[in-house]
N, C-alpha and C positions, 0 to 999 in steps of 0.2 A: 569526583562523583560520576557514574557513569552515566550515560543516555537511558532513558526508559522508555520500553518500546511498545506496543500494545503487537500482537497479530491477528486476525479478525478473517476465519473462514468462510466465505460464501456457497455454499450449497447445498440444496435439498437434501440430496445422498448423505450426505456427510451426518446432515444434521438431524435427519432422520435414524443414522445409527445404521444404514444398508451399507456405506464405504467408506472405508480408513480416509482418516485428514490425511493424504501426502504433500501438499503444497506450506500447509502452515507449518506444521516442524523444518521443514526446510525455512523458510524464512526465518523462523526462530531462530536455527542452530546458526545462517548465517548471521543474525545479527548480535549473535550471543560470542561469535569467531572472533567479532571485532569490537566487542567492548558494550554493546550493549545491554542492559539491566531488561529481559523480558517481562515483566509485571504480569501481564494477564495475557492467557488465550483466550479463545471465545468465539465459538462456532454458530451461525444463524444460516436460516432460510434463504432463497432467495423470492424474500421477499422486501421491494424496496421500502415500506412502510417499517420492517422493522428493522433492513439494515441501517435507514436514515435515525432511528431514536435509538438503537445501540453506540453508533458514532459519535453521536450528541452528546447521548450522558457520558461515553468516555471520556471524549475530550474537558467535556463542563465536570465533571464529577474526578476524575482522575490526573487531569492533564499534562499527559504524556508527551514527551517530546516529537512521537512517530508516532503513528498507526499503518500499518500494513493491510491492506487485506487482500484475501488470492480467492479469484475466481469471481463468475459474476459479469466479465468484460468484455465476453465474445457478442457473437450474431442470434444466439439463440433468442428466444421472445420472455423466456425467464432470466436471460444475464439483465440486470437490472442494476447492477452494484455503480456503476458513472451515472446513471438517472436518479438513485438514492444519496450521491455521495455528493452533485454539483451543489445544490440549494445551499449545502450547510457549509460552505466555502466563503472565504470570504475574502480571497486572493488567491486566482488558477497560477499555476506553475505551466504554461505549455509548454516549453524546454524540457523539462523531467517526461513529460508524454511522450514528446515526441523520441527522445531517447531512448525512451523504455522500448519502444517498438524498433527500433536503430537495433538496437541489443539483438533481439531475433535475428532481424535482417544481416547485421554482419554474421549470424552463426549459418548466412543457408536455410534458414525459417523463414518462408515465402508467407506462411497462414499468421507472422506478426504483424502483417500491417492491418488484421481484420480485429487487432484488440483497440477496444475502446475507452481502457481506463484512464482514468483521472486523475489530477494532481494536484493541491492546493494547500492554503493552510486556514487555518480554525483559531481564532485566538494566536497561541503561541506552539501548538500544534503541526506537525507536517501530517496533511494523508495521502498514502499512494495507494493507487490501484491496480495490484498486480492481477495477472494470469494465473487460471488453476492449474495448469500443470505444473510440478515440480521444477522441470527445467525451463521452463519459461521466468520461470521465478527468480532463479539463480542468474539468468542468461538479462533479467532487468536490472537487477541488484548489481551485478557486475558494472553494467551500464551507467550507471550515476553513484557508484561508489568513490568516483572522485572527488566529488561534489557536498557529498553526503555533511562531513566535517563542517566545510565552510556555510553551508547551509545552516546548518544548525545551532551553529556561533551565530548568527545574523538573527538568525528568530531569538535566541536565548538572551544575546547580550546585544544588540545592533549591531554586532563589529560589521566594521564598511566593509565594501565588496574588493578586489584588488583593484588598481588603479586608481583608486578616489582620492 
């Protein structure tokens, strides 16, 4: 059975209907390359009051293995998406943060160490917090796609970590 993944757009533009989703189909199509079942997209504001009750009910109402979401994570005073997404955590992932911005930085992307997303899990849930560009997107996914597998064994069935 495969993975089910949610993808979850953060931005006004987007969501306003002024500019094309190009960060969330990229996530999709990558997650769809490797086996995952996307269930649902789902575009919001950036606002953290409704990105935080969108996450929620997905997670409690659908509960999907992933959630992704792109955009949201910079300096601006509207990225909001790591201040909407910490609360509902309920075990951070630093390692996955910190890689995700590793990603940028080995590609020659100096403006990845200014992303602030977040990483943790919900229940039995993973959420990440990606970047809204496109290539930021791919250049994270790359970055912890080693991991991805064994991770998700561990929340789904406990399997132990290597070494134990």
């Amino acid at each position: 059975m495969p993975r089910r993944a949610i993808v979850v757009t953060v931005s006004d533009r987007v969501h306003r209907r002024e500019s094309e989703d190009r960060s969330g189909p990229v996530a999709a199509s990558w997650l769809e390359d490797r086996g995952f079942e996307v269930i649902d997209r789902r575009i919001v504001p950036d606002e953290a009051d409704e990105i935080a009750v969108l996450l929620r009910r997905l997670v409690d109402e659908r509960s999907p293995d992933l959630i992704l979401t792109t955009g949201g994570t910079g300096f601006s005073p509207r990225d909001v998406t790591p201040e909407a997404t910490l609360p509902l955590l309920e075990r951070r992932a630093p390692g996955i943060e910190e890689a995700l911005r590793r990603g940028g930085l080995d590609k020659g992307i100096a403006a990845a160490v200014l992303g602030r997303g977040v990483s943790g899990i919900r229940s039995r849930t993973w959420i990440i917090n990606l970047p809204g560009s496109p290539r930021a997107v791919v250049d994270g996914l790359e970055a912890i796609a080693g991991v991805m597998e064994h991770a998700l064994d561990q929340l789904e069935r406990g399997a132990p970590h290597d070494g134990a």
